[in-house]
N, CA, C and O atoms as a GROMACS GRO file, in nm:
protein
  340
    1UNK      N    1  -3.756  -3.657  -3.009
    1UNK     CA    2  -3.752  -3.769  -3.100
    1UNK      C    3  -3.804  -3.722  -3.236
    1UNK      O    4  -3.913  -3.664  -3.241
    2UNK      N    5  -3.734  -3.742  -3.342
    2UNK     CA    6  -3.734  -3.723  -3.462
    2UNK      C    7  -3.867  -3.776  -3.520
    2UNK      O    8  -3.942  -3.823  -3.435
    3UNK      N    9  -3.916  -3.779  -3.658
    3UNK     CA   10  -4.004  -3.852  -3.701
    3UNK      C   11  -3.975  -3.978  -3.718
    3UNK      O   12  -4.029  -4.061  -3.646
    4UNK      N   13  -3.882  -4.016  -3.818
    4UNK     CA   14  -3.821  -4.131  -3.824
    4UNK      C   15  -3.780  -4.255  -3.694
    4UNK      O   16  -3.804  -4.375  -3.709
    5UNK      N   17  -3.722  -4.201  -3.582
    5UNK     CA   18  -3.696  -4.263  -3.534
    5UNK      C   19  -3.846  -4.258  -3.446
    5UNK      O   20  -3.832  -4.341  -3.355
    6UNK      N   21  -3.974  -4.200  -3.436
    6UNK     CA   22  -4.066  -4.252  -3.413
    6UNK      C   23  -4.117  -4.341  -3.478
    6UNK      O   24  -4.107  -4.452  -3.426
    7UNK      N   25  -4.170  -4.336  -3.573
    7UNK     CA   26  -4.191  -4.451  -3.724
    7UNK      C   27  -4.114  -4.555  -3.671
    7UNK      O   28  -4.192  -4.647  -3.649
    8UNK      N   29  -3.960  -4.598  -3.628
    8UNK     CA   30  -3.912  -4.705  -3.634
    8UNK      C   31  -3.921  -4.790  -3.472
    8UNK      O   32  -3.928  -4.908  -3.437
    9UNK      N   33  -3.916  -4.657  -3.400
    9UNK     CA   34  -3.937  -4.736  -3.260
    9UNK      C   35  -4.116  -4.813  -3.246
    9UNK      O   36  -4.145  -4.918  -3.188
   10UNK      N   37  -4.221  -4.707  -3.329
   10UNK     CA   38  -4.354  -4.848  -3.344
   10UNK      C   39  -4.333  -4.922  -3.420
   10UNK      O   40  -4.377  -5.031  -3.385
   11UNK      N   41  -4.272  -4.925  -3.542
   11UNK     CA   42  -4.232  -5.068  -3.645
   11UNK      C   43  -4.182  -5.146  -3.570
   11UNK      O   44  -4.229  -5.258  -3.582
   12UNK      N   45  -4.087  -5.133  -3.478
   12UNK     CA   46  -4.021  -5.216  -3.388
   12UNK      C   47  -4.099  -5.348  -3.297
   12UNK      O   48  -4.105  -5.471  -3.286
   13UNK      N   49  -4.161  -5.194  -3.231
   13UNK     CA   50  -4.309  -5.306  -3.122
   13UNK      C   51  -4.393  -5.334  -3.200
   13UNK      O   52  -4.445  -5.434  -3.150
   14UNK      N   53  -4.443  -5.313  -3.291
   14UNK     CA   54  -4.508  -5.353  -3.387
   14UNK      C   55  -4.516  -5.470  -3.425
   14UNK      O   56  -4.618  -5.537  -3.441
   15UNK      N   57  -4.361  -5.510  -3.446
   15UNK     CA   58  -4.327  -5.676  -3.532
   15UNK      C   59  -4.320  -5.778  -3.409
   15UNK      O   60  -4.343  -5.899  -3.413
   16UNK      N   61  -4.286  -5.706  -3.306
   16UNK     CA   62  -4.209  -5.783  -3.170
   16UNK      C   63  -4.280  -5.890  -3.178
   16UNK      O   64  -4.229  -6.000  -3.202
   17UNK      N   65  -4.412  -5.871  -3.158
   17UNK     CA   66  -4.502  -6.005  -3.073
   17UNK      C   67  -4.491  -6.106  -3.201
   17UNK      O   68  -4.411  -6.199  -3.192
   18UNK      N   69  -4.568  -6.090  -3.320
   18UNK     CA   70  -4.540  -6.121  -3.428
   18UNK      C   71  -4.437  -6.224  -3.473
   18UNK      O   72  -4.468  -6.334  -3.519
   19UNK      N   73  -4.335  -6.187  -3.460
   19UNK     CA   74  -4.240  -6.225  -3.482
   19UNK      C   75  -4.181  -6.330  -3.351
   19UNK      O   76  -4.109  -6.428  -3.368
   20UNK      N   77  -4.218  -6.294  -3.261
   20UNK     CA   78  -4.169  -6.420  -3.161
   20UNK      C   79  -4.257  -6.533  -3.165
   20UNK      O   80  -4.212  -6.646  -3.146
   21UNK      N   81  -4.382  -6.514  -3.189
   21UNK     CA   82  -4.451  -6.568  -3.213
   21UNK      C   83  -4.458  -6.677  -3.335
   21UNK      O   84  -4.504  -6.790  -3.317
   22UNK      N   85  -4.408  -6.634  -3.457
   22UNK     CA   86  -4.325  -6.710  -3.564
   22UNK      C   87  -4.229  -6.794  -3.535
   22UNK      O   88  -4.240  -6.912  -3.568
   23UNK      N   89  -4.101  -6.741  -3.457
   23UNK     CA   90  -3.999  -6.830  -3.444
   23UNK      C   91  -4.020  -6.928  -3.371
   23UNK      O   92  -3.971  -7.036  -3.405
   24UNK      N   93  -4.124  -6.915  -3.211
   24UNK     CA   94  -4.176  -7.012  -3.195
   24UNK      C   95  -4.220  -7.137  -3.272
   24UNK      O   96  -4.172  -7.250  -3.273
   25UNK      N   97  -4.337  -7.081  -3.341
   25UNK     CA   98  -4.386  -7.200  -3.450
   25UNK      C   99  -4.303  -7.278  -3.519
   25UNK      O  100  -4.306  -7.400  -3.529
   26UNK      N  101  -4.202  -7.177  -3.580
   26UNK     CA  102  -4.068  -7.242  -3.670
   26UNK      C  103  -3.998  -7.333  -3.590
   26UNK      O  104  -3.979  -7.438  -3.652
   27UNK      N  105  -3.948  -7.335  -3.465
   27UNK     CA  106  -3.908  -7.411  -3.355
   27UNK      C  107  -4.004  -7.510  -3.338
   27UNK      O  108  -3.943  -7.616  -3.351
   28UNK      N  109  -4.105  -7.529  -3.318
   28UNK     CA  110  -4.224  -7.672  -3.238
   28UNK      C  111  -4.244  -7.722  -3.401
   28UNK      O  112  -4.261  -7.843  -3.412
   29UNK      N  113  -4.244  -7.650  -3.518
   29UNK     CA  114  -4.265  -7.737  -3.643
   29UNK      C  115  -4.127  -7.782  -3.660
   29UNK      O  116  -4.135  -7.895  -3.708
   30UNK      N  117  -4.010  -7.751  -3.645
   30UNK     CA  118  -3.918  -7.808  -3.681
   30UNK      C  119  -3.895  -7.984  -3.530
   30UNK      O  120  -3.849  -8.098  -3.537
   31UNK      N  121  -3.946  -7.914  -3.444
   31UNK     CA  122  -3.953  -8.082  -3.348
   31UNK      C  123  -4.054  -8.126  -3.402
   31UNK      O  124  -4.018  -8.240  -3.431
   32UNK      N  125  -4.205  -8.111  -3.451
   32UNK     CA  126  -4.263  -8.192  -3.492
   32UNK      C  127  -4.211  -8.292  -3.583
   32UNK      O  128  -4.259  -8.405  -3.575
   33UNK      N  129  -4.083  -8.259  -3.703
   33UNK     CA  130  -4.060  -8.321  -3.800
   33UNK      C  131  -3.996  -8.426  -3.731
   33UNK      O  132  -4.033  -8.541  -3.752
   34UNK      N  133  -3.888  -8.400  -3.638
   34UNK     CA  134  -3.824  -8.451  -3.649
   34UNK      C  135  -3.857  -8.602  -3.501
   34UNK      O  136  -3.796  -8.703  -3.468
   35UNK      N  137  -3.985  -8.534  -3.456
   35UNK     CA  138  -4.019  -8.651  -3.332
   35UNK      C  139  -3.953  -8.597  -3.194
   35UNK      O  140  -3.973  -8.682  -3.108
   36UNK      N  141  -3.903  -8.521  -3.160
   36UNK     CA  142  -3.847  -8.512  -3.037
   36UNK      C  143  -3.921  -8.449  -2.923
   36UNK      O  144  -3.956  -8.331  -2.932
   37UNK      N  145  -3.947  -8.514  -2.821
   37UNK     CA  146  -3.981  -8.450  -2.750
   37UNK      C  147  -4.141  -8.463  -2.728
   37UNK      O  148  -4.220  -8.407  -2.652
   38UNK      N  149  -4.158  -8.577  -2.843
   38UNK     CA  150  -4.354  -8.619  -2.853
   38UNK      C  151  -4.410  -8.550  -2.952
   38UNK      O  152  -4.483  -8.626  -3.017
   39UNK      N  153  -4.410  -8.474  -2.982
   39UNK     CA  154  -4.418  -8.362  -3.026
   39UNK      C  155  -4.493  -8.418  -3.193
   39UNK      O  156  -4.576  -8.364  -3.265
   40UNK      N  157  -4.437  -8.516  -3.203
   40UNK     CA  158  -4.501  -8.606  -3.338
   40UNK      C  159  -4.645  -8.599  -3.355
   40UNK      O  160  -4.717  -8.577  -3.452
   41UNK      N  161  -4.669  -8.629  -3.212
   41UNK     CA  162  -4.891  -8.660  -3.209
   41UNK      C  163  -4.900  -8.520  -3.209
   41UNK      O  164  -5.018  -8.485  -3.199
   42UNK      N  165  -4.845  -8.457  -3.214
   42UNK     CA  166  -4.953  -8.350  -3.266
   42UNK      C  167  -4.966  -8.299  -3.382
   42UNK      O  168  -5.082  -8.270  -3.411
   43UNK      N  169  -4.850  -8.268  -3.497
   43UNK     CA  170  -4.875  -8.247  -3.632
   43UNK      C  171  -4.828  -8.431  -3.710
   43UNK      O  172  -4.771  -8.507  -3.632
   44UNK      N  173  -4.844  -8.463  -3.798
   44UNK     CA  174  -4.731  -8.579  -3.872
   44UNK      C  175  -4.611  -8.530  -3.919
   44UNK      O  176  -4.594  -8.408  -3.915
   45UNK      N  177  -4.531  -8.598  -3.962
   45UNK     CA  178  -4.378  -8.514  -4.033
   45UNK      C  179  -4.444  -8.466  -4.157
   45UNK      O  180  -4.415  -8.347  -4.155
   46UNK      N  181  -4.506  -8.483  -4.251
   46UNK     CA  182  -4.547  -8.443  -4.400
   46UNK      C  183  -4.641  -8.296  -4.347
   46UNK      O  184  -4.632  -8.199  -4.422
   47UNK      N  185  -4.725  -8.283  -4.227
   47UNK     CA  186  -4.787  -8.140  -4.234
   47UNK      C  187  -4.753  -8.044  -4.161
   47UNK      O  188  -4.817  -7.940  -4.145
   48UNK      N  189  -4.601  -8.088  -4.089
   48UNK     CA  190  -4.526  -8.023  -3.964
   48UNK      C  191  -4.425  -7.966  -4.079
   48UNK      O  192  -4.392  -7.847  -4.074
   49UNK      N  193  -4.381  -8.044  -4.173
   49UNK     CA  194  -4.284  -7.986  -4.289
   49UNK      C  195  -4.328  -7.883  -4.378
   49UNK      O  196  -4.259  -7.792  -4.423
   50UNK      N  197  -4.490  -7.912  -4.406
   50UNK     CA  198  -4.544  -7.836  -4.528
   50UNK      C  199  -4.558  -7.671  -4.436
   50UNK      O  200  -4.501  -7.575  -4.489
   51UNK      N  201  -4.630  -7.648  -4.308
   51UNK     CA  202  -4.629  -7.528  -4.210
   51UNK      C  203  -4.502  -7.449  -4.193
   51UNK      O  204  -4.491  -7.327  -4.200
   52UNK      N  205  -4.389  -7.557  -4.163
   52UNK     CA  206  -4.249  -7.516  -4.164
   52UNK      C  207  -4.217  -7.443  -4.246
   52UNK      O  208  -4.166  -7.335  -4.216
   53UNK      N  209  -4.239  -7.481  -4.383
   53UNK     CA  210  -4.187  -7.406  -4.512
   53UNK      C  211  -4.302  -7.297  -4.560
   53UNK      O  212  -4.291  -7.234  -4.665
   54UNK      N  213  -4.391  -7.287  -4.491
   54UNK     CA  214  -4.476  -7.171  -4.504
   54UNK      C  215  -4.437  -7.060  -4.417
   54UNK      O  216  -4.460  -6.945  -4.454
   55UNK      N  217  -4.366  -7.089  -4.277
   55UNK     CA  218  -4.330  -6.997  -4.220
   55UNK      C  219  -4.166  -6.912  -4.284
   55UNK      O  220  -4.105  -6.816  -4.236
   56UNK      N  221  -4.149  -6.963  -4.358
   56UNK     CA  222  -4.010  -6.880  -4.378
   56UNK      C  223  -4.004  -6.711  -4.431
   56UNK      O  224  -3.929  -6.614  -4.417
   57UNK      N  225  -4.129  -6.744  -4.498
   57UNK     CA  226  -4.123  -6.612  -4.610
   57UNK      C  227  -4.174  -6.502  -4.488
   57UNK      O  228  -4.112  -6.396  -4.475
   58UNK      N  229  -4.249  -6.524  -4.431
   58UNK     CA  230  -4.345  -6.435  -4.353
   58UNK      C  231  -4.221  -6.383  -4.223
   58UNK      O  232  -4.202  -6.266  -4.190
   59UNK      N  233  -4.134  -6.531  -4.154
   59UNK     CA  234  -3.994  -6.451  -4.044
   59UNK      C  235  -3.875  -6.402  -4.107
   59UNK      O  236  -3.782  -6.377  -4.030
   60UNK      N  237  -3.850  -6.375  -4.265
   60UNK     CA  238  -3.784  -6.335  -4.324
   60UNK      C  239  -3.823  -6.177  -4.318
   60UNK      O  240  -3.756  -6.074  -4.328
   61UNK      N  241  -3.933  -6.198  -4.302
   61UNK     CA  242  -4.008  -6.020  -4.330
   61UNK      C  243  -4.010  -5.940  -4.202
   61UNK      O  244  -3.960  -5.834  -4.165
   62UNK      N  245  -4.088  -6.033  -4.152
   62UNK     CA  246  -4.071  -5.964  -4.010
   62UNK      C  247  -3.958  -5.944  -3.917
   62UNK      O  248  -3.957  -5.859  -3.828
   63UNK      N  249  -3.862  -6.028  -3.945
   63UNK     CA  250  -3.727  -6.027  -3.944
   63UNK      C  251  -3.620  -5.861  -3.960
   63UNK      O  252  -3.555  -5.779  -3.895
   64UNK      N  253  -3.662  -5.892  -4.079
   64UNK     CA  254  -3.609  -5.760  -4.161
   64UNK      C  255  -3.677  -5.647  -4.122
   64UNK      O  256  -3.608  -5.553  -4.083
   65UNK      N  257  -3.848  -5.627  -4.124
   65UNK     CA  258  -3.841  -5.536  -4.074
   65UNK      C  259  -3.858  -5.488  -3.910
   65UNK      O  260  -3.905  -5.382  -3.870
   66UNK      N  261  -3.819  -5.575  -3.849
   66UNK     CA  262  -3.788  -5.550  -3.700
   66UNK      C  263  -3.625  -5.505  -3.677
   66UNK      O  264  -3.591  -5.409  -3.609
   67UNK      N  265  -3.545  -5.585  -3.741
   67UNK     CA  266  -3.410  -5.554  -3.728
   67UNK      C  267  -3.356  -5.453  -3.776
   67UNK      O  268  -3.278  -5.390  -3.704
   68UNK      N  269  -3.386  -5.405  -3.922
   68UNK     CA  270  -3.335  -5.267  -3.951
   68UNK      C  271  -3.386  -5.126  -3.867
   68UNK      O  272  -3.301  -5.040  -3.844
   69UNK      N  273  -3.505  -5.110  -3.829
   69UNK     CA  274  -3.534  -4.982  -3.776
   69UNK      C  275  -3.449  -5.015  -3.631
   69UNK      O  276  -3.371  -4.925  -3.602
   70UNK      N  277  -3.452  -5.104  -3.557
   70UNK     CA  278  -3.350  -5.142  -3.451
   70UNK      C  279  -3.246  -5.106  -3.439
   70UNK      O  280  -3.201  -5.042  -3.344
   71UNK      N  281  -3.168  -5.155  -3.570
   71UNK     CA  282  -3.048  -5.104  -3.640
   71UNK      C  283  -3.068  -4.925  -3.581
   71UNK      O  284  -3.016  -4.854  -3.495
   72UNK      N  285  -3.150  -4.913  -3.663
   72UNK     CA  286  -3.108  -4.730  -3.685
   72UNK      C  287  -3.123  -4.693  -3.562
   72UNK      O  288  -3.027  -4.626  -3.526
   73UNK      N  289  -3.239  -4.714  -3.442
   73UNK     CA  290  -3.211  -4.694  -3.317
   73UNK      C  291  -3.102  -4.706  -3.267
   73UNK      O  292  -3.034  -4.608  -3.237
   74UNK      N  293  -3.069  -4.805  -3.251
   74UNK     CA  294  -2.926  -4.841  -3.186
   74UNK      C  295  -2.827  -4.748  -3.234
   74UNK      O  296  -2.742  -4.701  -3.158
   75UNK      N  297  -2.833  -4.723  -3.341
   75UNK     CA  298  -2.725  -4.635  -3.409
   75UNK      C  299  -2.698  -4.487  -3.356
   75UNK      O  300  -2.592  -4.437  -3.317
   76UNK      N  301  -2.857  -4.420  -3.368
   76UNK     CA  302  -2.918  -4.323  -3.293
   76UNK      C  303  -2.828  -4.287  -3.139
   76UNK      O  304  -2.748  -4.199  -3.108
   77UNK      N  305  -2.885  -4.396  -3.073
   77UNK     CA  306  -2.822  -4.380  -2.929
   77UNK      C  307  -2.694  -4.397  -2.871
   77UNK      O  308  -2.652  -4.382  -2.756
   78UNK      N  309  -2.616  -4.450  -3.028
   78UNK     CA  310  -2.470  -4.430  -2.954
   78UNK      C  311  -2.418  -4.379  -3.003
   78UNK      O  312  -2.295  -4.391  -2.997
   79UNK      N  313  -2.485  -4.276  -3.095
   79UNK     CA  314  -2.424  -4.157  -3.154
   79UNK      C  315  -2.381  -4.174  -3.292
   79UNK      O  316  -2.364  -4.080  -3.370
   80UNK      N  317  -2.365  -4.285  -3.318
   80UNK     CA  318  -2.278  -4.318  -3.453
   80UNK      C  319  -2.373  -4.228  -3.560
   80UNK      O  320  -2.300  -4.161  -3.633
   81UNK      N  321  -2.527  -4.208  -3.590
   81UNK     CA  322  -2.576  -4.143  -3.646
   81UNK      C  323  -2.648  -3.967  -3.637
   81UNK      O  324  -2.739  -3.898  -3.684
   82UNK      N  325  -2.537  -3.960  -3.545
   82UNK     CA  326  -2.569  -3.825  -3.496
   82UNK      C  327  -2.611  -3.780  -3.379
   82UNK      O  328  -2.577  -3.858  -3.290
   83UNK      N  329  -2.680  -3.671  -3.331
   83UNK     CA  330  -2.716  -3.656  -3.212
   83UNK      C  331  -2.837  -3.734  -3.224
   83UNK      O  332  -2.916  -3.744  -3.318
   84UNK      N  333  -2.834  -3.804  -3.078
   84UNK     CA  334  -2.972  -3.855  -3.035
   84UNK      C  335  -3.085  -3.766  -2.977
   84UNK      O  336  -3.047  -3.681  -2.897
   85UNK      N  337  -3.249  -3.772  -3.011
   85UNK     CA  338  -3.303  -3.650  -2.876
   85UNK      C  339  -3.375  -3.771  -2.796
   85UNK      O  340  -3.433  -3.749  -2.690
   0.00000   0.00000   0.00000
């Protein structure tokens, strides 16, 4: 294994938890807004909305950088970027 594709396979696990962990939130704040599921008593719609829109910038990132080094793995192993070790 190359350097790079070491670097990207820990960036990878790196973001994993992170990042599921976000979309979660983004998911239970987006039912908070909207009431479904009860889900109301626990944030109101005005501080379930304001959290919501705080999470974007942060699963945009982690997003990105989970998916591109992925990218290049994947790429790696089916050859498209050369030999794999």
């Amino acid at each position: 294994m190359n350097r790079l594709s070491y670097w990207c396979l820990k960036t990878v696990r790196l973001t994993s938890w992170p990042l599921l962990l976000l979309i979660l939130g983004f998911i239970l704040t987006g039912y908070m807004m909207s009431g479904r599921f009860g889900l109301d008593r626990v944030l109101n719609e005005k501080a379930a909305l304001a959290l919501h829109k705080l999470l974007h910038l942060p699963m945009i990132v982690l997003l990105i950088a989970h998916v591109v080094p992925s990218l290049y793995l994947a790429f790696k192993r089916w050859g498209w970027l050369g030999k794999s070790s």
